[in-house]
N, C-alpha and C positions, 0 to 999 in steps of 0.2 A: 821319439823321432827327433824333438828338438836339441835332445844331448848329442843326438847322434851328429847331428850337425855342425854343434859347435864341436865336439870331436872330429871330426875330418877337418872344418878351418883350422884348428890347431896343430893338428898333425901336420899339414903341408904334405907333398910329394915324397915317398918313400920309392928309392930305388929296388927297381924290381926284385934283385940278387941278396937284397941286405935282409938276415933273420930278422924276426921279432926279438926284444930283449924279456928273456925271462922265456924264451919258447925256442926248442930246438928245431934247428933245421936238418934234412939229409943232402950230404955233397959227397958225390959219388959212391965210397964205398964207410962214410963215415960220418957218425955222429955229432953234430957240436950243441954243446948245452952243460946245463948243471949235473945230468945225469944221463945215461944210455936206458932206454927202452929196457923192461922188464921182458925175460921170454914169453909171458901172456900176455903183453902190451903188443909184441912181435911174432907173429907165426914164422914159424921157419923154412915155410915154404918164400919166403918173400924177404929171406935173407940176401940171395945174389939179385934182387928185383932193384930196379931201377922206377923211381915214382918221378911223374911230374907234377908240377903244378897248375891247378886248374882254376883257385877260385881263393882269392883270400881276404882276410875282411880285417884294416888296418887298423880298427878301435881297439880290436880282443887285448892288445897292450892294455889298453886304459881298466878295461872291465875285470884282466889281473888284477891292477893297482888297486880297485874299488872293493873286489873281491876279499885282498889280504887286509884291508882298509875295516871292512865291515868285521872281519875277524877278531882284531884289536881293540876296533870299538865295546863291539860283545861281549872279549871279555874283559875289561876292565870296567862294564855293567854292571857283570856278575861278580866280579869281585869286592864288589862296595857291600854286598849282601850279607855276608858274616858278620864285619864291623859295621853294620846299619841294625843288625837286630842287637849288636852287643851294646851297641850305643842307645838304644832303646830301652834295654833292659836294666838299662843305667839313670835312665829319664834322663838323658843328653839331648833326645829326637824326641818328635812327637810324633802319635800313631799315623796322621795324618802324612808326615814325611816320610815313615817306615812304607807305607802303603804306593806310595811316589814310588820309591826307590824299586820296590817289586816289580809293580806294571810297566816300568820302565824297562827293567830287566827283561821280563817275556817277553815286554814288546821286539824288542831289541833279537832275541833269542828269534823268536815266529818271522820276523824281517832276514835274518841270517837265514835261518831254511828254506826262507821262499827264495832269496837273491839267489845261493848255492846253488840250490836245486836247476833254476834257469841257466847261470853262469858257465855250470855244467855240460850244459847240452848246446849252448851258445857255440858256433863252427866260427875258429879261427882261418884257418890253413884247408882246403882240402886237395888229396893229391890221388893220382892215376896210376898204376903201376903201366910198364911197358905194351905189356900183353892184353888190360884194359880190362881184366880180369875182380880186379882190387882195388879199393877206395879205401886212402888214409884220412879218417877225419884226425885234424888236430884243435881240441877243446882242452876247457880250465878243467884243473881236479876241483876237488873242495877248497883245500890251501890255495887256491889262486895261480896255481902252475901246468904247464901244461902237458897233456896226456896225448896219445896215438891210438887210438880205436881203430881196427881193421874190419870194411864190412865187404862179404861178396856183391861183384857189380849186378850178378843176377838175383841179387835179392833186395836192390833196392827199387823201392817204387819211384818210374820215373815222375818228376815234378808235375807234369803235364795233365797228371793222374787224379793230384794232388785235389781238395778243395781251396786251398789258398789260392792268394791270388798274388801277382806278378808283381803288382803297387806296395802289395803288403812291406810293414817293413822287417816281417820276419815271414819264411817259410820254412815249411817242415821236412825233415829229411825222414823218411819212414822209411821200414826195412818189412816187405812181406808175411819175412817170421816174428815180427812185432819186437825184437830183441831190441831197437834201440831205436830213437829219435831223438835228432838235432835239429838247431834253428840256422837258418843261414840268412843272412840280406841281401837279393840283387839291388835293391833301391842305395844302402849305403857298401856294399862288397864288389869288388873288382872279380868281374872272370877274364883271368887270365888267358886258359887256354879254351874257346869255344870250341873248338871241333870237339875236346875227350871228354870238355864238359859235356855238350850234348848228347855223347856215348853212352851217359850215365845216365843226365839226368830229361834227358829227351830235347827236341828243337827250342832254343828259346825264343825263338818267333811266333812258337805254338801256344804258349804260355797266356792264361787269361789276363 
C-alpha cells in the first residue's frame, strides 16, 4: 500500500486518452502497441466491437518495469552458478561462498514465481464492449508486457458478491466458471466509466 502511494505521487496526472507505455490501447478500428493481439487473445466475435473504458489503474506501468526488472535480476543470479562451482572446484571460493551463491539464486528464482504469478493477474486497463456483453481485462504477461484476456460479462461475479472488501487494496475479479482471477484496486485505480462499471461489476455504493 505504501509503494503504491509513493507510485501515484510520482506519476502525477495522466491524461485520460494517453495509452500506457509498453501496453496497447484500441482507437477505434485499430491497434497501437509493440504487437497486435493473437487471434486467442481476440475472439472474433468482437472484432467490429467497440470497447470502453471503465476502470484503469495508473501504477501497472511501474509494476511492468519491476516485472522485467526482477527477470534480469534472476537471471544473472543463475548465471554466477556454473562459474561459482567451476571456481570451487578450482579452490578459488569456499564452500561457504558456493552455498551463498545457490540460496541466493532459488531465493531469487521462488521471488520471481511468486511476483509473476501476482503481476499477472494484476488489472491494468479494464474495458466494456458496446453491447455490455464483454469485459476486456488488460494485465502483464510473465515478460512484463501486456496481454488482453476476454471474459463474458455473465460470468463474472459481481464485486458486491465478492468476500473482499472495498478498503482492500486489492479485489478480486472471479469468473463463475472459475477460469480466471484478477486483482484490481478501487483504493489506488480510477473508475472511469461508473454507469458500465456497475453493469459488471454491481452498484459501487453497495460495496462493503
Amino acid at each position: 500500500a505504501a509503494f503504491l502511494r509513493v507510485v501515484s505521487r510520482l506519476r502525477g496526472p495522466v491524461p485520460r486518452g494517453r495509452p500506457l507505455h509498453g501496453l496497447w490501447c484500441f482507437s477505434g478500428q485499430k491497434w497501437v502497441g509493440s504487437r497486435s493481439p493473437t487471434p486467442k487473445e481476440k475472439p472474433l466475435d468482437t472484432e467490429a466491437e467497440r470497447f470502453h473504458m471503465v476502470y484503469r489503474f495508473k501504477a501497472i506501468r511501474v509494476f511492468g518495469y519491476l516485472s522485467r526488472l526482477k527477470l534480469a535480476q534472476t537471471a544473472l543470479t543463475v548465471i554466477f552458478l556454473p562459474p561459482g562451482y567451476y571456481w570451487y572446484s578450482q579452490g578459488l571460493v569456499t564452500f561457504h561462498s558456493l552455498c551463498l551463491l545457490g540460496g541466493t539464486s532459488c531465493f531469487a528464482l521462488a521471488m520471481l514465481c511468486w511476483m509473476s504469478s501476482f503481476f499477472q493477474k494484476l488489472v491494468g486497463i479494464l474495458y466494456v464492449n458496446e453491447s455490455g456483453t464483454v469485459l476486456r481485462v488488460a494485465h502483464l504477461t510473465f515478460w512484463g508486457w501486456r496481454r488482453d484476456t476476454y471474459c463474458p460479462v455473465a460470468d463474472v461475479i459481481p464485486l458486491s458478491e465478492s468476500k473482499d472488501w472495498a478498503q482492500d487494496v486489492f479485489m478480486r475479479i472471479q469468473q463463475y466458471s472459475g477460469q480466471h482471477t484478477f486483482y484490481l484496486s478501487l483504493r489506488y485505480g480510477h473508475v472511469v466509466d461508473r454507469a458500465r462499471f456497475s453493469q459488471v461489476f454491481g452498484n459501487l455504493a453497495e460495496l462493503k
